[in-house]
C-alpha positions as CSV (number, residue, x, y, z in Angstrom):
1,X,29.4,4.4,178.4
2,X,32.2,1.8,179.8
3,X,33.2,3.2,183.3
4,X,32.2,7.1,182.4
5,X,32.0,8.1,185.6
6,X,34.4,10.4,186.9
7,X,35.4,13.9,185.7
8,X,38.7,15.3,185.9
9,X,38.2,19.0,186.2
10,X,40.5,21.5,186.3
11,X,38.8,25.2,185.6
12,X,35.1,24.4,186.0
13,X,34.5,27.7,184.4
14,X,36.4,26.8,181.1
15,X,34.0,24.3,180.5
16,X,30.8,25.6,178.3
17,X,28.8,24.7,175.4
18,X,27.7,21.3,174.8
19,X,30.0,19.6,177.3
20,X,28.4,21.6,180.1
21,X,25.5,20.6,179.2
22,X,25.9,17.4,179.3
23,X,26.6,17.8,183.3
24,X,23.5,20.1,183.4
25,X,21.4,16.9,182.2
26,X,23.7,14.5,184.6
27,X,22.3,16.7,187.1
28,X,18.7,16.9,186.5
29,X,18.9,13.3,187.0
30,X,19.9,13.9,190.8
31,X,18.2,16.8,191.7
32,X,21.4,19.4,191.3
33,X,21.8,21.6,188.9
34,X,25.3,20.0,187.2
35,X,26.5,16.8,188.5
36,X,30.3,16.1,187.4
37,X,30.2,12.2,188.4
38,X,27.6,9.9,188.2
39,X,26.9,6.7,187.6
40,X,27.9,4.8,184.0
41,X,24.3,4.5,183.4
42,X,23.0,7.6,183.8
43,X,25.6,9.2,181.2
44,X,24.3,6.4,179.5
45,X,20.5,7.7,179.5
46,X,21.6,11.0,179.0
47,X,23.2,10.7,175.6
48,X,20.7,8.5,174.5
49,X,17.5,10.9,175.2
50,X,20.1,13.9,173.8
51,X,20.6,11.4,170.8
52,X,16.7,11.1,170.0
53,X,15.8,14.5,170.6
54,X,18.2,15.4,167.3
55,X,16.7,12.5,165.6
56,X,20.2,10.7,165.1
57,X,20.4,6.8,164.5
58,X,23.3,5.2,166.8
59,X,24.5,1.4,166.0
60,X,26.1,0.1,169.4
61,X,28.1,-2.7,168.7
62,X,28.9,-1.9,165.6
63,X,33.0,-2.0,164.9
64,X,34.6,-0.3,162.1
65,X,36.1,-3.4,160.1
66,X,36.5,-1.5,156.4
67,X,37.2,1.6,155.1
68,X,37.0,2.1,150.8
69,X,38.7,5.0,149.4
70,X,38.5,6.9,146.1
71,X,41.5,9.4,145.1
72,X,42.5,10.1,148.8
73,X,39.2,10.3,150.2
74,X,36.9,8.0,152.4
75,X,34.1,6.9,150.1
76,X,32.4,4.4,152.4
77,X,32.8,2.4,155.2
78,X,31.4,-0.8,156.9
79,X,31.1,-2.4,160.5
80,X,32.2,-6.0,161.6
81,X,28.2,-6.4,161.6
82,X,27.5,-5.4,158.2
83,X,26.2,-2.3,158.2
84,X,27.7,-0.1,155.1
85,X,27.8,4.0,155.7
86,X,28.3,6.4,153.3
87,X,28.5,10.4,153.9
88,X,30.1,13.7,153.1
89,X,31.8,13.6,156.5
90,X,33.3,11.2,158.4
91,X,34.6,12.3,162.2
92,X,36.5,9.7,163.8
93,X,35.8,10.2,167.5
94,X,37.1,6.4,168.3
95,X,39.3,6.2,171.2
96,X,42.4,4.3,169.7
97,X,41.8,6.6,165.5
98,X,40.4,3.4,164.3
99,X,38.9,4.8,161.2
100,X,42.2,7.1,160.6
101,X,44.1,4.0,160.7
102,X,42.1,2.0,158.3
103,X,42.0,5.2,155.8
104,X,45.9,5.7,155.8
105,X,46.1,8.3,157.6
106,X,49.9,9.0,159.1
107,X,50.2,8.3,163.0
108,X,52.6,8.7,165.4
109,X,52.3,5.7,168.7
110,X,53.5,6.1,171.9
111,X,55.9,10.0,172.2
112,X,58.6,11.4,169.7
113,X,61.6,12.5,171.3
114,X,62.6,16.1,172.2
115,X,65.3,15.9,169.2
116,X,62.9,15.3,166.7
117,X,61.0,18.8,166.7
118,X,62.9,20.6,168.7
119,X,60.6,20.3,171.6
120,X,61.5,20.5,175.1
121,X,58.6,17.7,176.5
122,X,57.7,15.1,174.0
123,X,60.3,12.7,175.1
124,X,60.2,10.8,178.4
125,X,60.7,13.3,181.5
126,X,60.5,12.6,185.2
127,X,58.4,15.1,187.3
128,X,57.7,15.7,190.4
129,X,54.2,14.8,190.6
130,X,52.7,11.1,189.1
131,X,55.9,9.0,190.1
132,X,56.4,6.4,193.0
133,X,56.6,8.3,196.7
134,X,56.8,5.6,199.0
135,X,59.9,3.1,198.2
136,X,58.5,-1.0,197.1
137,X,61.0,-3.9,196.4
138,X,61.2,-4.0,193.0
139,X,62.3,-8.1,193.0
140,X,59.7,-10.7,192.9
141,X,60.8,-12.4,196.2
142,X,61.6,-8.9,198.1
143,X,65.5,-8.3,198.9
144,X,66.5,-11.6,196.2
145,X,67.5,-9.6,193.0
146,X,68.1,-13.5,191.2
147,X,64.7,-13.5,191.7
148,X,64.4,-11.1,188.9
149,X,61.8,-7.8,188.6
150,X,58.4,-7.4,189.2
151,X,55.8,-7.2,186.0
152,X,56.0,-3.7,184.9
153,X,59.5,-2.9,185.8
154,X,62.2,-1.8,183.1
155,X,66.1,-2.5,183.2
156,X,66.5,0.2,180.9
157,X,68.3,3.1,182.2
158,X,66.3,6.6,181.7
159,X,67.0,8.6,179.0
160,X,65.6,12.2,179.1
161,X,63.5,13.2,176.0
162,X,64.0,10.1,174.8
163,X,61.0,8.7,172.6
164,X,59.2,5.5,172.5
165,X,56.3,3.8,171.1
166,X,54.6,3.3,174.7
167,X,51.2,4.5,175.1
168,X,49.4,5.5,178.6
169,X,47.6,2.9,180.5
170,X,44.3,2.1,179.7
171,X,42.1,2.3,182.9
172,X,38.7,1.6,185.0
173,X,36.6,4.8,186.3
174,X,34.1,2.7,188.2
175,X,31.5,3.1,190.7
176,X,31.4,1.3,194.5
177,X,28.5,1.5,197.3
178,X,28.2,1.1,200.8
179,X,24.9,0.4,199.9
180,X,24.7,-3.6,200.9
181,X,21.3,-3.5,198.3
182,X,23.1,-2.3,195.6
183,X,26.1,-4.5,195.5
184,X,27.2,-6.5,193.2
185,X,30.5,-8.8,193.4
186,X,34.0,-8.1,191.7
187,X,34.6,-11.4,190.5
188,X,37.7,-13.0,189.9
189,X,37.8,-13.1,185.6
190,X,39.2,-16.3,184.1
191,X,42.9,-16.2,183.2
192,X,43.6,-13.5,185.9
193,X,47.0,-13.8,187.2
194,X,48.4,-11.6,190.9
195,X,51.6,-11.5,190.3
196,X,50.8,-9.2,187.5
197,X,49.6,-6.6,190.0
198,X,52.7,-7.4,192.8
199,X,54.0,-3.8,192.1
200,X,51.0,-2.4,193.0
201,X,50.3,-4.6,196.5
202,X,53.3,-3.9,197.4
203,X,52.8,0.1,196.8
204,X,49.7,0.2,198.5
205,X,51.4,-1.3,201.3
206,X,53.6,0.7,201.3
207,X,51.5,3.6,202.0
208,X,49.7,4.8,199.2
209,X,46.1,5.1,198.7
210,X,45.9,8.1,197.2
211,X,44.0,5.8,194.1
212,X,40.7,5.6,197.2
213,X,40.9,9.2,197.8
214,X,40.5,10.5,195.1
215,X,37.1,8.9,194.9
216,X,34.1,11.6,195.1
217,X,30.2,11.3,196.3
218,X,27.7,10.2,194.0
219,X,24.4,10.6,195.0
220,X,22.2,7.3,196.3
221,X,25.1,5.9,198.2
222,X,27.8,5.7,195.5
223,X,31.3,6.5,195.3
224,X,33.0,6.9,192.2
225,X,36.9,6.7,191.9
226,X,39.8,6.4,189.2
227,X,41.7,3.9,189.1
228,X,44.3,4.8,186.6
229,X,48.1,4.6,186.5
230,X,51.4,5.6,188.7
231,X,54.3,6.3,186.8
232,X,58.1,4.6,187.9
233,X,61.5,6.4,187.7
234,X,63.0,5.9,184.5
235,X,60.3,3.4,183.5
236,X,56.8,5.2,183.1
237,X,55.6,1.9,185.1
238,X,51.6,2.0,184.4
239,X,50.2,0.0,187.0
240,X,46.3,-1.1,185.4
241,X,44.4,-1.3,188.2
242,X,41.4,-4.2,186.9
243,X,38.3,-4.5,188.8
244,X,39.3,-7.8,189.4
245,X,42.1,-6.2,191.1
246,X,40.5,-3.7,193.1
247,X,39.4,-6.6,195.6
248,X,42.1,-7.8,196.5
249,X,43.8,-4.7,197.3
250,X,41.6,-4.1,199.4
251,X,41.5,-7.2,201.3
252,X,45.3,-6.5,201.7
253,X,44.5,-3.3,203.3
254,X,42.1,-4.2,205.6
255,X,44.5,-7.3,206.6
256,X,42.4,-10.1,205.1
């Protein structure tokens, strides 16, 4: 369950079936009768009981690496660890339609444009909400444009409805404590490199720490918060906030 740990909810109440049960079990775990975050490992433990209690066989680890058709159809398919499945049904709930891309199956990436359907919001748009509100230098040495842009910047000029093969920023949903006994450190990964996140220092800096807020109470001393993207003017600038990250944004804003 890689960083399942924060909901977003609009309508609580047009949520039902299986997926509010799921929250109903979350919150057994803490005493409550539903529990919308938690912690990784306790969505964890609760698909895996719910899993057993149907009597279905799950193979973690295991990555689609072949599919073999017969007139159109998928007749069988195996994982990078060797393990061969064949059925009547297949459902493909990967995230990125693996098994509908090994099949055949016609994809679109990234957003058509409003032309191509007739559509008023497929292209690129800018809204009100999920764009920059504090101004940031966009230049890697601030006020030097020779210095040339930030990571994540376009030069291109904004083109309503325009389409592109961009997809949304993948991101961490993770879980902190104040807890000193239940700590672990964000370590530094190898290969990492700051000036990737500049634009995102610099907006935080600027003001914004909306990305803290939005964190909400976990029982047993945890906080969970989504760390996901802020979109740029004219450049749908995804700023993917690492874990590796997350430390020294905060060492910024406390002045360390």
């Amino acid at each position: 369950m890689g960083q399942f740990s924060y909901t977003d909810i609009g309508n609580k109440d047009a949520i039902g079936g299986l997926s509010r049960e799921f929250y109903r079990r979350a919150g057994k775990y803490y005493g409550r009768a539903e529990q919308w975050c938690f912690e990784p490992h306790v969505a964890e433990e609760v698909f895996e009981r719910w899993l057993a209690e149907e009597g279905v066989a799950c193979y973690l680890g295991s990555f689609l690496y072949s599919v073999e058709l017969e007139a159109g159809r998928i007749r069988s398919l195996i994982t990078e660890n060797g393990i061969e499945v064949k059925a009547r049904q297949y459902i493909d709930t990967s995230y990125e339609g693996d098994l509908m891309a090994k099949a055949g199956v016609s994809c679109t990436v990234g957003r058509e444009s409003n032309d191509l359907y007739g559509e008023e919001y497929n292209g690129s748009q800018v809204l009100d909400g999920h764009q920059f509100s504090f101004p940031v230098d966009p230049y890697r040495i601030e006020g030097r444009p020779e210095s040339g842009l930030l990571p994540g910047i376009d030069v291109e000029p904004h083109v309503p409805g325009r389409g592109d093969r961009r997809v949304q920023a993948y991101n961490f949903r993770l879980c902190l404590t104040a807890n000193q006994s239940n700590r672990l450190p964000i370590i530094k990964p190898d290969g990492y490199d700051r000036s990737r996140y500049e634009l995102l220092s610099r907006y935080c800096r600027a003001g914004f720490w909306d990305c803290y807020g939005s964190g909400e109470k976990i029982p047993q001393f945890q906080r969970s918060f989504r760390l996901g993207f802020v979109s740029g003017v004219g450049a749908e600038t995804s700023l993917l906030i690492r874990q590796d990250s997350l430390a020294c944004c905060m060492c910024e804003k406390r002045g360390g």
